[in-house]
N, C-alpha and C positions, 0 to 999 in steps of 0.2 A: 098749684104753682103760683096763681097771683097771690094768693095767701102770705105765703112766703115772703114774694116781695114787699107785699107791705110791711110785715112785721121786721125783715131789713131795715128801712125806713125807717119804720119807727124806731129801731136800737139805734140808726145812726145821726137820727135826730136826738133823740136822746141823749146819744154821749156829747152831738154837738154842743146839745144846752149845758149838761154839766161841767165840760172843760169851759164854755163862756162864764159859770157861775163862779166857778175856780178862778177863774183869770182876773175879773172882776174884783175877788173880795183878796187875790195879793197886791192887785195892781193899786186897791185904795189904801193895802197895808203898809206896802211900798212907802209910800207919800209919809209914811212915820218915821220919826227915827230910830234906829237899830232899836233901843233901850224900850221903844214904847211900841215899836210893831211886833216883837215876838213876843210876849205878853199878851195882847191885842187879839192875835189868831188865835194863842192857846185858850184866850176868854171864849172865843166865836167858836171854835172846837166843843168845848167844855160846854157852853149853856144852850149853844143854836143848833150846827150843825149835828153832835155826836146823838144828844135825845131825838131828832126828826129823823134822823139814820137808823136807829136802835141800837145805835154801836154801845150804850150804856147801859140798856137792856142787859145786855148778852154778856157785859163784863159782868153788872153784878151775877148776873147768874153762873157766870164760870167761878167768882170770889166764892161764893155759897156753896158749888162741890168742892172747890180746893183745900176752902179757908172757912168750915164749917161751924167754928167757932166767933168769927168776925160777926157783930150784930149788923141791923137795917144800915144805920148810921153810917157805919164806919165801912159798909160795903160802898154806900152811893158817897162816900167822901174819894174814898177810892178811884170809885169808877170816874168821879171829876176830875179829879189827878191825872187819871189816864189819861183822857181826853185831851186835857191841858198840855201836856207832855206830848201829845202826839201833831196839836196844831203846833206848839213851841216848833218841833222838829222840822214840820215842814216849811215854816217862816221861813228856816234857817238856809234849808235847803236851798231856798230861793234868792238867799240875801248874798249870794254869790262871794267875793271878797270880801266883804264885812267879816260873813263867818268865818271864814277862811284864815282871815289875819291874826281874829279873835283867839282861834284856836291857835295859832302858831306862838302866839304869843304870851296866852296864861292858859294853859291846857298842859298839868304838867302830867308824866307819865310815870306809874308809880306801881307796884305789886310785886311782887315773889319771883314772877315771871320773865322779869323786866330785863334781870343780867342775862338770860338766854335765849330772850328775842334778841340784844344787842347781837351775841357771838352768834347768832345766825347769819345776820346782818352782814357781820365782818367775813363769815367764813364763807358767801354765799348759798347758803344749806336753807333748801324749801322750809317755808312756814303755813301752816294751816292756821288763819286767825277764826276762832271758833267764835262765834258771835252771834246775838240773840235782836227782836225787837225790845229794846231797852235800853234806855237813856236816850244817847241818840247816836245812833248807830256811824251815823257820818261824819261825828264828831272824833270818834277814833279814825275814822280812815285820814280827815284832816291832819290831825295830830301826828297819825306816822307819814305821813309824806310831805311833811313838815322838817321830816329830821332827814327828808333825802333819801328813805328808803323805798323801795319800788312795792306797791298797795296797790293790787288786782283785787276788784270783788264780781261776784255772779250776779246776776239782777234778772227778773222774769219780765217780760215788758205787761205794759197793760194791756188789757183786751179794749181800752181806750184810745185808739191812734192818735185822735187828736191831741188828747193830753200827753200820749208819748213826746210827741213833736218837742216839746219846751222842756217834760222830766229827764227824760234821758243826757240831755245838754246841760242840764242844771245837775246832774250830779256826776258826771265824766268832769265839770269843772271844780269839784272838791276834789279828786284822784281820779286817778287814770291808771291803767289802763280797766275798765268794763268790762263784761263780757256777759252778752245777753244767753238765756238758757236755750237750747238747741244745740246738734250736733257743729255744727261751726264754731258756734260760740263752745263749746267745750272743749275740742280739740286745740282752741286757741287758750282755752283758761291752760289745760294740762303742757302746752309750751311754756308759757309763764313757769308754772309751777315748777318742771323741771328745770328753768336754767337760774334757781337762787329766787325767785319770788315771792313777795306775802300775798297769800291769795285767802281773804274774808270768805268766810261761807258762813250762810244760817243753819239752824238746826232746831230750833223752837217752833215750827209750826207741825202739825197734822200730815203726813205722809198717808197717804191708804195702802202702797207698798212696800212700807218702813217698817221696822221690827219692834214690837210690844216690848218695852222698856217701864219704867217709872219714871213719874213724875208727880210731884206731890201727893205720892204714894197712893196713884192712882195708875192706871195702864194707859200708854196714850202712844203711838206708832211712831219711831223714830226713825227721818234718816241715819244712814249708817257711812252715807259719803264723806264727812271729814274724816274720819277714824281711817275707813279706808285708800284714803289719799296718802294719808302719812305714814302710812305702813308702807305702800306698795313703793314710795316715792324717799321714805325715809325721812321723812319733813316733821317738824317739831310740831306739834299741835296743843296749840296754850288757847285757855279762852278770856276774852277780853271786853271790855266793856266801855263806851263812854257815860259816864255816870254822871246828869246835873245835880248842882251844884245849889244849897238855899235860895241862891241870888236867884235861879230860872234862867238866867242868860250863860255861866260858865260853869264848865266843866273837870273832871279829872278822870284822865283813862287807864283804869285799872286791868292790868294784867296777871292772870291769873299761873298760877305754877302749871308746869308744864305735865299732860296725859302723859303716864307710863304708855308706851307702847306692849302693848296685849293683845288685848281681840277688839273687832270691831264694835262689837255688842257691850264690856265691859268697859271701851273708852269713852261710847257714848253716852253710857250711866253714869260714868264721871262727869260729863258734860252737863246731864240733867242736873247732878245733884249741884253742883257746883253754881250752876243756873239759879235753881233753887233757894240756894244760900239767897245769893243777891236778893232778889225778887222779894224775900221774907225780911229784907233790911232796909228797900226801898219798894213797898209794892206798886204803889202809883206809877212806876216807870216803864212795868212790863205792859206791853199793849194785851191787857185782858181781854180784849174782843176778839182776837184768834178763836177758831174752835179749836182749843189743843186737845179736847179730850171728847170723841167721839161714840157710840155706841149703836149699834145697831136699834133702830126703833125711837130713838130720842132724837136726833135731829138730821 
């Protein structure tokens, strides 16, 4: 038993250092201006943070089974990108109204999908926004509730409390309404969703009770929760992207044409592939360091 308690301690010292270490390197980033602090973190991402994490490790190694063909080079230029793309995001997160405004005001919204997310909108008929880690995820929720449309998404909180304390506040102030993963927090998302809602869900990471699908034509366990939402609930389910933009600071949120409604297993494959697409157009922006593709004995 006293074992235990130590090793408490230790996890809770632990997260305390690393939420202080976080706190630290926004609160210096902070002190930049917009243009030069989100650059700034995706540098510290990219060169400091992501190599002493392994998180670059892990991307090229996921580039190498997806993208078999990609050499050394072009894997770890990649895996930079990610990185960069992933601090970018989280500057953003944290730049409260900067981003906010940003997006409201050159964040234009464009794709196939576009005219029947509107008549959703109008007609109050549920939306499943299907959505991946790519580009930057918050940049779309900004965008549609930008336009006055009501944007619920699902969020798992961290196994970090501390760092909950400041995350969860910093992105309920991009959109609202949140809804943390747990039985309360769902029967609140599926009120939303029934009375005319956009309710974001992911669907790109590793489920262990998700169903073997494809994805870069490999097998990798997909939820099957959006698919099933919009069936059961009748809700439009288009997938959607905040996509950066050359500059690294602006975006454009592309929406994609709308899943036939079929089976849960065949809307999700449209999901992957469609995923897919993206990803093979801009690879840098998917967060490679996911384990999407598991296997018994390998990791």
């Amino acid at each position: 038993m006293a074992r235990r308690d130590r090793d408490d301690d230790d996890t809770s010292w632990t997260d305390r250092l690393a939420n202080t270490a976080f706190l630290a390197v926004m609160g210096l980033a902070r002190a930049l201006p917009y243009e030069r602090r989100i650059p700034a973190v995706g540098w510290f991402f990219a060169r400091l943070l992501g190599p002493l994490a392994g998180w670059a490790k892990r991307a090229r190694e996921n580039l190498a089974l997806a993208m078999p063909k990609l050499d050394d080079a072009a894997r770890k230029q990649i895996a930079r990108e990610v990185l960069n793309n992933a601090g970018r995001s989280m500057a953003e997160i944290y730049s409260g109204d900067e981003f906010t405004s940003r997006i409201a005001a050159d964040a234009p919204l464009t794709g196939p999908g576009l005219a029947a997310l509107r008549d959703a909108a109008e007609q109050d008929r549920p939306v499943i926004l299907a959505c991946a880690h790519f580009g930057n995820y918050d940049a779309m929720r900004a965008a549609l509730a930008a336009q006055g449309w009501p944007v619920g998404a699902l969020y798992r909180p961290m196994n970090n409390e501390a760092f909950n304390a400041h995350y969860i506040p910093a992105i309920q102030a991009i959109a609202e309404p949140v809804f943390p993963r747990g039985r309360a927090g769902f029967a609140a998302m599926l009120k939303f969703l029934r009375g005319g809602g956009m309710l974001a869900l992911g669907f790109d990471q590793f489920v262990h009770d998700g169903t073997e699908l494809q994805f870069f034509g490999l097998p990798s366990r997909t939820v099957l929760t959006p698919a099933e939402l919009a069936l059961r609930y009748d809700a439009l389910l288009l997938p959607i992207a905040g996509v950066r933009q050359p500059d690294g600071l602006s975006f454009r949120v592309e929406v994609g044409a709308a899943v036939d409604h079929t089976t849960p297993r065949e809307m999700m494959q449209a999901l992957n592939d469609d995923l897919e697409t993206r990803i093979r157009a801009h690879p840098g922006q998917w967060f490679w360091v996911h384990r999407r593709w598991k296997k018994r004995g390998r990791r």
